[in-house]
C-alpha positions, 0 to 999 in steps of 0.5 A: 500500500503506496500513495502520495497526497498533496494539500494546500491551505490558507494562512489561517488558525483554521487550517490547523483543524482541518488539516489534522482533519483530512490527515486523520481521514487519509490514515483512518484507512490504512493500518497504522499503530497508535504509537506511529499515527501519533508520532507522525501527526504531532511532529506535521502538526507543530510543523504546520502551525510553524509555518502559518505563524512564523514562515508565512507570518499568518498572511491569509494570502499565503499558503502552506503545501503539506505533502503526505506519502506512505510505503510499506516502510515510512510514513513521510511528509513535506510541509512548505511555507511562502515566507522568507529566511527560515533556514536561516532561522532554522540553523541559528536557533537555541534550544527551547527550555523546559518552561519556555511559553513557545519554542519547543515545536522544532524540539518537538518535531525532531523527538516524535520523527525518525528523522527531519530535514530542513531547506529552502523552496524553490520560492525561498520558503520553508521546507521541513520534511518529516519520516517515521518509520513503521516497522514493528517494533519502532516506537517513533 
């Protein structure tokens, strides 16, 4: 069982919601372990909201493109903002402290997914690419 999906939301605080919405429809149909769907969705979830709130500034004009793929191996997905300088904000940030109100999403990102990378779009936006692994037996 193989597929890739593309979706595109506005900048908007909804969009959040509805794209936990279709996520958890498209995975609904397909077998996943708890522990897997919760990784994978947590880590595109702080992704997401990074890139509506810092990437493209909440501008409703602007849009985040949230690609999803998934194999026999992995679950993946790409998410993009229209922003300008993320890697740049990405490579000088300082980790997040424990009682900090905000900056753990990147922390967060990077616990819950096998592995993470981070570049520039071809627009100059963001890329943050998100895999977790479902063979049995791997917890993240």
């Amino acid at each position: 069982m193989s597929f890739n999906r593309t979706f595109k939301y506005p900048s908007i605080p909804e969009s959040s919601e509805q794209m936990l919405d279709d996520l958890n429809d498209l995975l609904d149909i397909r077998e996943f372990s708890p522990q897997q769907k919760y990784s994978f969705l947590l880590a595109i979830s702080e992704a997401f909201t990074n890139a509506i709130i810092h990437g493209n500034q909440c501008n409703p004009e602007k849009s985040v493109k949230l690609t999803v793929s998934v194999n026999e191996n992995e679950l993946s997905a790409d998410i993009e903002d229209e922003g300008q300088g993320g890697l740049k904000n990405i490579d000088k940030r300082q980790p997040s402290r424990p009682f900090d109100e905000g900056g753990r999403g990147i922390d967060l990102i990077e616990h819950y997914a096998t592995a993470v990378g981070y570049s520039e779009s071809p627009a100059g936006g963001l890329k943050v690419s998100i895999k977790v692994l479902r063979q049995k037996g791997v917890l993240k």
